[in-house]
PABABA-574181 format. One record per residue (C-alpha): x, y, z; residue in one letter; residue number from 1. Coordinates in Angstrom, 3 decimals. Layout:
BEGIN
{paro {X Y Z} "A" NUM} ...
//
This chain:
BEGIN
{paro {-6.294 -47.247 18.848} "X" 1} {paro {-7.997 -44.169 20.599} "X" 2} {paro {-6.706 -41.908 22.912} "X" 3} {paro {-7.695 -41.125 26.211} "X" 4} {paro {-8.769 -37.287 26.019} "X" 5} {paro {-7.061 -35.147 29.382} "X" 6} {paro {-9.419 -33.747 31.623} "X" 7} {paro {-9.420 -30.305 34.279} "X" 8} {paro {-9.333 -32.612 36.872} "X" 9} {paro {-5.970 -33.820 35.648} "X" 10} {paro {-4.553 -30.658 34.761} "X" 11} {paro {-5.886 -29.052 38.411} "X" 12} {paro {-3.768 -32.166 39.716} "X" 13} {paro {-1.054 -32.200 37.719} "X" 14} {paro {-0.905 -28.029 38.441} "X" 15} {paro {-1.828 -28.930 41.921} "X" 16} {paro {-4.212 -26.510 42.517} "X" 17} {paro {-8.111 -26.649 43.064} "X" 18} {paro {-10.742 -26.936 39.915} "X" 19} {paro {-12.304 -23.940 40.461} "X" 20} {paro {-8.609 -22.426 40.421} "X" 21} {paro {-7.893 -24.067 37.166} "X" 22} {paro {-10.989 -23.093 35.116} "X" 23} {paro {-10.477 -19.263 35.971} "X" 24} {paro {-6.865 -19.459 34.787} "X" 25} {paro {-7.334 -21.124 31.647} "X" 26} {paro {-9.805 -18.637 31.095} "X" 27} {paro {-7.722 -15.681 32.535} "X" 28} {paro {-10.392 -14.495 35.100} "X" 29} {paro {-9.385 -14.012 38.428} "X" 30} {paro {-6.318 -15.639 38.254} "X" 31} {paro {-2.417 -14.682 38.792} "X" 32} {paro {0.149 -14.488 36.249} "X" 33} {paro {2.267 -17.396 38.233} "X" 34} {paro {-1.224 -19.518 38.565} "X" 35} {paro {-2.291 -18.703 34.851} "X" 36} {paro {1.437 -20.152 33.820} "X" 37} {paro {1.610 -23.482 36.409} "X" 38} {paro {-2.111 -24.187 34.763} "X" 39} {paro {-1.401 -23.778 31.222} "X" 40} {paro {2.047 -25.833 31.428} "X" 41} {paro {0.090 -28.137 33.201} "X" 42} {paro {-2.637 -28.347 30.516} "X" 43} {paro {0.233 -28.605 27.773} "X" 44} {paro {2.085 -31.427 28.895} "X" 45} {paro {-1.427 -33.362 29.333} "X" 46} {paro {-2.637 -32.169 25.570} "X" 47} {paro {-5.832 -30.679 27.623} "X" 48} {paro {-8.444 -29.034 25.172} "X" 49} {paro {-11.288 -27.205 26.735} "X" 50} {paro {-14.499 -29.073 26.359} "X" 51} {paro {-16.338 -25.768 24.541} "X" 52} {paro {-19.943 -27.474 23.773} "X" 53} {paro {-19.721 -28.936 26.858} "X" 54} {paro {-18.723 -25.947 29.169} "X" 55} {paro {-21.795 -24.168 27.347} "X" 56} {paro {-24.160 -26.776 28.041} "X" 57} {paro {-23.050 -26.797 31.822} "X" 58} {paro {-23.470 -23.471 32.273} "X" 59} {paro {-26.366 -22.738 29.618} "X" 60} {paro {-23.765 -20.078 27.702} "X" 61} {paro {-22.454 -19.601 24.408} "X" 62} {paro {-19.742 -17.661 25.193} "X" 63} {paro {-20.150 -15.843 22.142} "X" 64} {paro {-20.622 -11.954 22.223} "X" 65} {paro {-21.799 -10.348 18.605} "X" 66} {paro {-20.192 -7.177 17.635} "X" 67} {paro {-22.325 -5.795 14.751} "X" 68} {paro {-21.158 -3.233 12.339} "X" 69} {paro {-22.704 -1.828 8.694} "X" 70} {paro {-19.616 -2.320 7.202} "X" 71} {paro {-17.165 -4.945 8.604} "X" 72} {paro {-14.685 -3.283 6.007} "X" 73} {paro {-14.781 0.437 7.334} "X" 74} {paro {-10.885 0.109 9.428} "X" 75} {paro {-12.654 2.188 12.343} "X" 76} {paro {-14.973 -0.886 12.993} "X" 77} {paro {-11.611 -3.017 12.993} "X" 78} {paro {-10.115 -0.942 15.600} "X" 79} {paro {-13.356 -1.650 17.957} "X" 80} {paro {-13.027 -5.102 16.901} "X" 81} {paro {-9.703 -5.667 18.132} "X" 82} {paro {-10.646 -3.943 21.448} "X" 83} {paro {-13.401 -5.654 22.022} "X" 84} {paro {-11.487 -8.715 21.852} "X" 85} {paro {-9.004 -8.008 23.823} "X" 86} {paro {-11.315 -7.486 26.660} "X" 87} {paro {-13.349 -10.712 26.114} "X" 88} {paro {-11.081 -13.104 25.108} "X" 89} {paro {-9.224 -13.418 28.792} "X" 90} {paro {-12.981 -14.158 30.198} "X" 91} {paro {-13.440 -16.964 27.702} "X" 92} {paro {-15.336 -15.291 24.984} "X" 93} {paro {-15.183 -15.533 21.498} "X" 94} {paro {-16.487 -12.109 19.407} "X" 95} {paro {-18.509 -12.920 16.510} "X" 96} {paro {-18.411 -10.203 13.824} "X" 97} {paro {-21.712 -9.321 11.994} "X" 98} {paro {-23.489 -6.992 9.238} "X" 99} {paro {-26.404 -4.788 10.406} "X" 100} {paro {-26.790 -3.846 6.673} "X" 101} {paro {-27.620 0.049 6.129} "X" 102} {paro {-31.384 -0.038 6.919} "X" 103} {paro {-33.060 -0.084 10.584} "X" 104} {paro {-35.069 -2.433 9.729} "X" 105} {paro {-32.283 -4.955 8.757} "X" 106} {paro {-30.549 -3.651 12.107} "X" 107} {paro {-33.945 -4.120 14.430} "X" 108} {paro {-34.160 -7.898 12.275} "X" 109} {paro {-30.586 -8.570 13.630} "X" 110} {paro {-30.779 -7.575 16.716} "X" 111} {paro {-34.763 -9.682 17.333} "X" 112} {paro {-32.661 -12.605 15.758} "X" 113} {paro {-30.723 -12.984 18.991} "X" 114} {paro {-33.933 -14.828 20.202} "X" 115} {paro {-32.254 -18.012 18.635} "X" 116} {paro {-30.149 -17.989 21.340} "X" 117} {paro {-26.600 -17.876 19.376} "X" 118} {paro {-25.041 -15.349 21.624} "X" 119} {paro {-24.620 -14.148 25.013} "X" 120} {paro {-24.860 -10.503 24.313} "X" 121} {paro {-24.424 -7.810 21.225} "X" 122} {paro {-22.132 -4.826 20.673} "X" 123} {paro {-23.718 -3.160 18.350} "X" 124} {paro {-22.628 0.365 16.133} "X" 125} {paro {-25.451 1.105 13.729} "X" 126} {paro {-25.342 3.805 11.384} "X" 127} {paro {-28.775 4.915 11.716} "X" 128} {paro {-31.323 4.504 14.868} "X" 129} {paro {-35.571 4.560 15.183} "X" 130} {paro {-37.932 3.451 17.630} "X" 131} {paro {-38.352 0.273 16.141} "X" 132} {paro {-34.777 -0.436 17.015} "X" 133} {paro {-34.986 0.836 20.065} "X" 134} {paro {-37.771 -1.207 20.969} "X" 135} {paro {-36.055 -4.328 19.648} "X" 136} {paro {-32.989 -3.795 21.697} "X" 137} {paro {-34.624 -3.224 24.996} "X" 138} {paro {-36.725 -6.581 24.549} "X" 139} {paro {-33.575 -8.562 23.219} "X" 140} {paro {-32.992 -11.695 25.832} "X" 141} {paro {-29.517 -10.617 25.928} "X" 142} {paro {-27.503 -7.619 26.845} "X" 143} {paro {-27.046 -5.237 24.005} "X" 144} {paro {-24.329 -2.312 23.960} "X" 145} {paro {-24.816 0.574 21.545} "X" 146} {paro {-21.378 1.948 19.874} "X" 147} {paro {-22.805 5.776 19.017} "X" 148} {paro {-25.289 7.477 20.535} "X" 149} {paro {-25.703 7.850 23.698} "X" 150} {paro {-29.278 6.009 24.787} "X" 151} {paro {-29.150 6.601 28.610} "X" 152} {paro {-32.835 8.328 28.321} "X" 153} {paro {-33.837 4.737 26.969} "X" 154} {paro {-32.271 2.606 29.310} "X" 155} {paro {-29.738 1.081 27.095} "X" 156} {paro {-26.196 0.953 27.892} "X" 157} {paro {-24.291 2.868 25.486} "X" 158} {paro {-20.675 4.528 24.303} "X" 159} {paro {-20.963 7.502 22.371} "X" 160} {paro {-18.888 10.632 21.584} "X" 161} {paro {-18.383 14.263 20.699} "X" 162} {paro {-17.737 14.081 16.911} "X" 163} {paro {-19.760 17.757 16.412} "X" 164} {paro {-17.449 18.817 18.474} "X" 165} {paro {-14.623 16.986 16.898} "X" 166} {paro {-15.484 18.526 13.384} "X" 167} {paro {-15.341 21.788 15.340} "X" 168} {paro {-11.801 21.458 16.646} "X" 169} {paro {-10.745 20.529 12.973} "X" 170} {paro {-12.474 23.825 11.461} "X" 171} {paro {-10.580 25.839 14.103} "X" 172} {paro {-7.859 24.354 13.513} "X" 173} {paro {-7.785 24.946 9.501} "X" 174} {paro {-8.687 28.584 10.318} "X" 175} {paro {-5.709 29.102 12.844} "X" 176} {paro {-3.283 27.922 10.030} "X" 177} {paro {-5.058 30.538 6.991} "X" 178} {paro {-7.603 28.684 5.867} "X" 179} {paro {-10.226 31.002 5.002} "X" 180} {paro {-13.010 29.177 2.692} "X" 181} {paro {-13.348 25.935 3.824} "X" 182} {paro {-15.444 23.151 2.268} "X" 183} {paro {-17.118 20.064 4.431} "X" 184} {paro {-17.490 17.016 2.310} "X" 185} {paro {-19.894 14.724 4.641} "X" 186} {paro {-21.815 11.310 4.559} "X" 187} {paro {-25.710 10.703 4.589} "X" 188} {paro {-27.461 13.130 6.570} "X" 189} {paro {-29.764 10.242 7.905} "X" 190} {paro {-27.363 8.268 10.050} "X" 191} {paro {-25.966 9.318 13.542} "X" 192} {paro {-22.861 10.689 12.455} "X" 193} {paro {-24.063 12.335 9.536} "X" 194} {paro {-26.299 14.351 11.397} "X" 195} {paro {-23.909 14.942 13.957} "X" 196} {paro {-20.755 16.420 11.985} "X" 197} {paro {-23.068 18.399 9.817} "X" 198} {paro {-24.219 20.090 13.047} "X" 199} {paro {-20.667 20.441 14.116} "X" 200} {paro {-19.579 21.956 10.730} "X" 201} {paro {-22.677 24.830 10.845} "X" 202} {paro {-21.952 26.002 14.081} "X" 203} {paro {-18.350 26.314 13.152} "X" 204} {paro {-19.106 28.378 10.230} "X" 205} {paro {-21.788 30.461 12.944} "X" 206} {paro {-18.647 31.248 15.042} "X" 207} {paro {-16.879 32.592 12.430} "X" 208} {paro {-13.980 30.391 11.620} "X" 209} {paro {-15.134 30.348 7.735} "X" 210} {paro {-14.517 34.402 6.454} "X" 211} {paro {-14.182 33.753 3.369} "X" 212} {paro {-17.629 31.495 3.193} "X" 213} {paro {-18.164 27.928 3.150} "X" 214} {paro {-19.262 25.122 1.053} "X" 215} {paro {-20.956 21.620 2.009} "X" 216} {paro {-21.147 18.457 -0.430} "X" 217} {paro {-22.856 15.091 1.149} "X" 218} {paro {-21.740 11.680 -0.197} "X" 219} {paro {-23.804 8.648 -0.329} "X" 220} {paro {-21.870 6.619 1.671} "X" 221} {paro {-18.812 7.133 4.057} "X" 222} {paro {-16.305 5.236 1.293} "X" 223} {paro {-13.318 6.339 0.068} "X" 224} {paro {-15.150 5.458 -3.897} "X" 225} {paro {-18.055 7.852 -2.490} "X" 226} {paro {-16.158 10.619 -1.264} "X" 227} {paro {-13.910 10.682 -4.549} "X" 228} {paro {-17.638 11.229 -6.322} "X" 229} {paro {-18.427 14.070 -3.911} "X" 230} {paro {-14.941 15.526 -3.654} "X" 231} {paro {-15.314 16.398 -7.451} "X" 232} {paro {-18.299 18.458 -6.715} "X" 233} {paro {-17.200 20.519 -4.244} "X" 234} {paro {-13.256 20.781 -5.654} "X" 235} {paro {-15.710 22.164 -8.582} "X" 236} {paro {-16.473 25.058 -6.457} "X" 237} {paro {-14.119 27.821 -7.071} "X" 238} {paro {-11.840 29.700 -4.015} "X" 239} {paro {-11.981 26.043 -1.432} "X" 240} {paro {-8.548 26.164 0.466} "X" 241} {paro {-9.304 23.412 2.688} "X" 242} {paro {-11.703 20.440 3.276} "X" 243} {paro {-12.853 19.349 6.361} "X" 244} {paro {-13.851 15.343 5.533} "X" 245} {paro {-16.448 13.631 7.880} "X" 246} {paro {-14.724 10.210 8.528} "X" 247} {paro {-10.973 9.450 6.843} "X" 248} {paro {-12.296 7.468 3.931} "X" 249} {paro {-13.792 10.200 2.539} "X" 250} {paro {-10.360 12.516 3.726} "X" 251} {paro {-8.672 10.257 1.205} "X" 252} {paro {-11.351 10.687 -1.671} "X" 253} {paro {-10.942 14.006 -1.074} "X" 254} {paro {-7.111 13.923 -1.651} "X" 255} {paro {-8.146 11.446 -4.620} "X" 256} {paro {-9.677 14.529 -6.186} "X" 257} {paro {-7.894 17.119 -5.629} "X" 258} {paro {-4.600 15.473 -7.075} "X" 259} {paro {-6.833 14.877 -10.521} "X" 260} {paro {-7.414 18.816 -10.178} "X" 261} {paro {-3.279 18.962 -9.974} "X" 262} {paro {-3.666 20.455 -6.442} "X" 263} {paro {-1.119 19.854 -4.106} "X" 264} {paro {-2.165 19.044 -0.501} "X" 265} {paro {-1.380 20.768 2.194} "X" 266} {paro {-0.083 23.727 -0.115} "X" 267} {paro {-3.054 24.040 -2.540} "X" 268} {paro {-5.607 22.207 -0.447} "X" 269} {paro {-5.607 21.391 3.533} "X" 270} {paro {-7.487 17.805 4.202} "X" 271} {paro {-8.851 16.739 7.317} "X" 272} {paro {-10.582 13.549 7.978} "X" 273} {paro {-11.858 11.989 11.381} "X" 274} {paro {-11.616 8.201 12.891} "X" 275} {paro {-8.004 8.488 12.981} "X" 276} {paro {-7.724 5.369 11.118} "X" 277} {paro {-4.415 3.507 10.155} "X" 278} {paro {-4.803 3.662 6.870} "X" 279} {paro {-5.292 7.884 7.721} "X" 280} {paro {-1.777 7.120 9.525} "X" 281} {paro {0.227 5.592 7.067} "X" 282} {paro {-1.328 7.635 3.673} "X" 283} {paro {1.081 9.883 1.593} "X" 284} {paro {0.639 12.868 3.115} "X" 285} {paro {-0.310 11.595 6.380} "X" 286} {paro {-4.233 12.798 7.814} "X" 287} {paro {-4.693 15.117 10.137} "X" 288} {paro {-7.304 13.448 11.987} "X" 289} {paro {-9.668 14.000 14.617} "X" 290} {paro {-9.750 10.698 16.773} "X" 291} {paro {-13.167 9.346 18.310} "X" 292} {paro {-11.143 6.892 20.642} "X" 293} {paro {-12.301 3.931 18.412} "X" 294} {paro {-10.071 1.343 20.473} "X" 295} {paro {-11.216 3.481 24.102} "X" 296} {paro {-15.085 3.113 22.752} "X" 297} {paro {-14.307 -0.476 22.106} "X" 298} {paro {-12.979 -1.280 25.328} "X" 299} {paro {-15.544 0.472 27.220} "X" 300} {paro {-18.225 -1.380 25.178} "X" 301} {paro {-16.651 -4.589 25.834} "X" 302} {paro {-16.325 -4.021 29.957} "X" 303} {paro {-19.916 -3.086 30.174} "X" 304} {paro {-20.805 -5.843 27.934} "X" 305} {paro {-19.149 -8.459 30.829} "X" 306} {paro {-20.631 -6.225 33.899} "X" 307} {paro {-24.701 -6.968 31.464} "X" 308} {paro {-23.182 -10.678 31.296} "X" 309} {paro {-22.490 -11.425 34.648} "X" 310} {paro {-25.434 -9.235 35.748} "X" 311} {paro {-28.378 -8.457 33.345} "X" 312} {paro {-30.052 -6.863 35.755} "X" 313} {paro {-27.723 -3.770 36.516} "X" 314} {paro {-29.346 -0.635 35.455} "X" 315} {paro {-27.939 0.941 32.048} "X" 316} {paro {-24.764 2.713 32.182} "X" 317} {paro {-23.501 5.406 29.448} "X" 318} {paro {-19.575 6.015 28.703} "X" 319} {paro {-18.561 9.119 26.774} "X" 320} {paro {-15.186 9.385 24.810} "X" 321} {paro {-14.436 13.031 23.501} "X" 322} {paro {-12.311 13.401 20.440} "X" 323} {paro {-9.034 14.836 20.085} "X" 324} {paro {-7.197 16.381 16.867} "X" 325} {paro {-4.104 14.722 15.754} "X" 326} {paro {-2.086 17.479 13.258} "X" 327} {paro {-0.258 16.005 10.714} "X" 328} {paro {1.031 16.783 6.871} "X" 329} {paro {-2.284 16.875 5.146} "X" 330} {paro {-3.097 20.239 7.031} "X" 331} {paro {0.345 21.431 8.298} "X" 332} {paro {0.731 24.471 6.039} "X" 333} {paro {0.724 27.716 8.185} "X" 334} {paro {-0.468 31.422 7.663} "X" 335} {paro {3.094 32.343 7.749} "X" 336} {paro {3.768 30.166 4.620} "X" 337} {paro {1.174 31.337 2.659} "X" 338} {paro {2.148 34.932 2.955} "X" 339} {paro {5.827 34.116 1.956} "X" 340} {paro {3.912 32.729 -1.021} "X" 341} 
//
């Protein structure tokens, strides 16, 4: 015996409001909370499942946005995830989470791949960028969104932020509490942020905020396994008070090391990371971070990602997020302390 399967023309009657009503509140769009609530009660006492191949077929749409990280395992990208989602999902979209790899030309294959037609658009946050990319993504048949740097001279919508400037304020910040020889344990010189902290961390050291002189490892990737491997290198170098970590992973290699060294951090050893991760959050002692608004990046990502869907033709728009420090125990021993030492 088969079952008769409940349309949205039964549910818009049984709610007892119009069709067009009913498909925007089941999707959340343009809807009120009291119509979103009659509609879905409606749609549960019927058993009504959205039709999903058909709606796409109707309206020649996936629904399906790509959000395309290097490493799906790196908690920052999970924070943009989440965000991301949260935005979508009330307009009917489902996010589909994706590997560029570590290469542009695996990135610039990904991103020509949305030919196929499997999504409606791409957030994208790739570690390193080159014309070739940049080509690709301004051809792609879909809107694209770029998580990094900021592309407005390219005409690609984009979300990027200050993290130079974010290294900076954590630098400062070690020096206003007595650090005087600071060491800057940093990821791959050839990616966007790379490039970007190490730029933050010399002019830092320009402006003074490094007396006692300054030391710089790089790690080949932006792991916690990586940083441990670099952390031993520059621990290795005699006089370091404080390290100033490019991303939080690294923070924790970093703390990794120095405990092997039987430093103590924050008395022996300041650490400061940046992402301001949950795992930085919850570690034992807790990173001092400098936060690159992964969730506010996300979000803004996602809303120009709808405006590109609804309109591909708007012109590119660029959203900046600037960091902020967040102090915690991993750098909160003072000057005063170490002269009761």
């Amino acid at each position: 015996m088969t079952s008769t399967r409940a349309t949205l023309s039964q549910v818009a009657e049984r709610a007892g409001v119009s069709l067009a009503s009913t498909s925007r509140a089941l999707h959340g769009a343009g809807a009120s909370k009291a119509m979103v609530e009659r509609v879905r009660a409606a749609a549960a006492e019927l058993g009504y499942r959205p039709d999903a191949v058909g709606r796409s077929l109707r309206m020649k749409k996936t629904f399906q946005v790509a959000f395309a990280v290097a490493d799906i395992g790196n908690p920052v990208y999970v924070e943009m995830m989440r965000a991301i989602h949260g935005v979508l999902a009330p307009h009917g979209y489902r996010v589909v989470v994706m590997t560029t790899g570590d290469t542009t030309a695996s990135t610039a294959d990904l991103v020509r791949s949305l030919n196929s037609g499997f999504v409606d658009g791409m957030v994208i946050s790739p570690l390193r960028t080159d014309d070739r990319l940049i080509r690709e993504i301004q051809q792609a048949p879909v809107p694209v969104v770029v998580i990094g740097r900021a592309l407005d001279d390219h005409g690609i919508s984009s979300v990027s932020t200050d993290s130079a400037g974010g290294i900076g304020a954590a630098v400062r910040h070690l020096h206003e509490t007595g650090r005087r020889r600071i060491g800057f344990l940093n990821g791959p010189l050839d990616t966007t942020p790379g490039e970007a902290r190490q730029r933050g961390f010399d002019a830092a050291v320009l402006a003074g905020a490094c007396p006692e002189g300054s030391e710089a490892v790089v790690a080949e990737d932006f792991t916690v396994a990586a940083g441990l491997v670099a952390a031993r290198r520059l621990l290795a170098r005699e006089g370091l008070d404080a390290v100033v970590a490019a991303n939080d992973l690294l923070a924790i290699g970093a703390i990794h090391a120095a405990r092997e060294l039987g430093l103590a951090v924050p008395d022996d050893l300041a650490v400061t990371g940046m992402d301001d991760t949950e795992i930085g959050r919850v570690f034992c002692p807790s990173l001092t971070s400098v936060s690159l608004g992964s969730t506010e990046r996300g979000r803004a990502a996602a809303q120009l990602m709808l405006r590109l869907a609804e309109d591909p033709e708007q012109q590119a728009q660029q959203v900046a997020v600037g960091p902020a420090l967040i102090v915690r125990e991993s750098s909160e021993f003072t000057a005063s302390d170490r002269s009761e030492r």
